[in-house]
C-alpha positions in Angstrom: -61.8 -83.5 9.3 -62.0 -84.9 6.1 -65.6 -84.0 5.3 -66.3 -81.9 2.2 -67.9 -79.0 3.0 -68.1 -77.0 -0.4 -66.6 -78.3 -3.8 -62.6 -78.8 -2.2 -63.2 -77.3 1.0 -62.6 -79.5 4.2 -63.9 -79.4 7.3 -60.6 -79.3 9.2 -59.4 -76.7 6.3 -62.6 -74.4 7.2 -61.2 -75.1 11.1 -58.1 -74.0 10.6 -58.7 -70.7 8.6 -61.4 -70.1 11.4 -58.8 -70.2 13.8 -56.9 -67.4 12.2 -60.1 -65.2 12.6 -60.1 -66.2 15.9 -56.7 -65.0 16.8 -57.1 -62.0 14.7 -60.3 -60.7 16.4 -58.5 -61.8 20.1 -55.9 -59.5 19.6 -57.5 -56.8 18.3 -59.5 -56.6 21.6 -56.4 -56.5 23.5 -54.9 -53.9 21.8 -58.4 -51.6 22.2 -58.8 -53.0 25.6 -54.9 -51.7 26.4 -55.7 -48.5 24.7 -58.7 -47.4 26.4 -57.8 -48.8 30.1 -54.0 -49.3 30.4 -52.5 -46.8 28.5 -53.9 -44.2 30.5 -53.1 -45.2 33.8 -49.4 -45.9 32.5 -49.2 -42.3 31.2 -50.5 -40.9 34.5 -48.1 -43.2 36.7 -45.1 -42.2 34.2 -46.4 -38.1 34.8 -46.3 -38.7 38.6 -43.2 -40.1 38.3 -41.6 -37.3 36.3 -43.2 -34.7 39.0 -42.1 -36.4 41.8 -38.6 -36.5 40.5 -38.3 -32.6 39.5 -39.7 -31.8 43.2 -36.6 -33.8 44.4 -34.3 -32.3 41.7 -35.4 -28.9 43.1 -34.9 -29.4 46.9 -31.6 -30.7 48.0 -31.9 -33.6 50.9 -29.0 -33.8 52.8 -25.8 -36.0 51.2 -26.3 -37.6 47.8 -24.2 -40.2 46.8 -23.6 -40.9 43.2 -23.5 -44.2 41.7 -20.0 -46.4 42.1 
C-alpha cells in the first residue's frame, strides 16, 4: 500500500479514490436501471390502482363500514 506510484501518490491512495469511481459509476447504473425498468411498471401498477378504485367509488357494494 505504501508503494509510490507517481511523485506522492500511493498505491493504497490511488485504491481508495478508485473506490469512489467505483461507487459512483454503481449507482449511477441503478438509478438508469430503475428508470428505464422499474419506474414504469410502478407508474402502471399505481394507474391500475387508481382505476380500480374509482370503478368501486362509482358502484356501491352493499354496507360499507368506515374506519373506527
Amino acid at each position: 500500500m505504501n508503494l509510490e506510484l507517481f511523485g506522492r501518490l500511493t498505491l493504497g491512495l490511488t485504491l481508495g479514490l478508485v473506490q469512489f469511481v467505483v461507487m459512483g459509476l454503481a449507482a449511477w447504473r441503478y438509478v438508469r436501471h430503475m428508470r428505464e425498468r422499474v419506474d414504469p411498471i410502478v407508474l402502471r401498477l399505481r394507474a391500475q390502482q387508481r382505476e380500480r378504485e374509482q370503478q368501486q367509488a362509482r358502484v356501491p357494494s352493499g354496507r360499507r363500514f368506515g374506519a373506527w
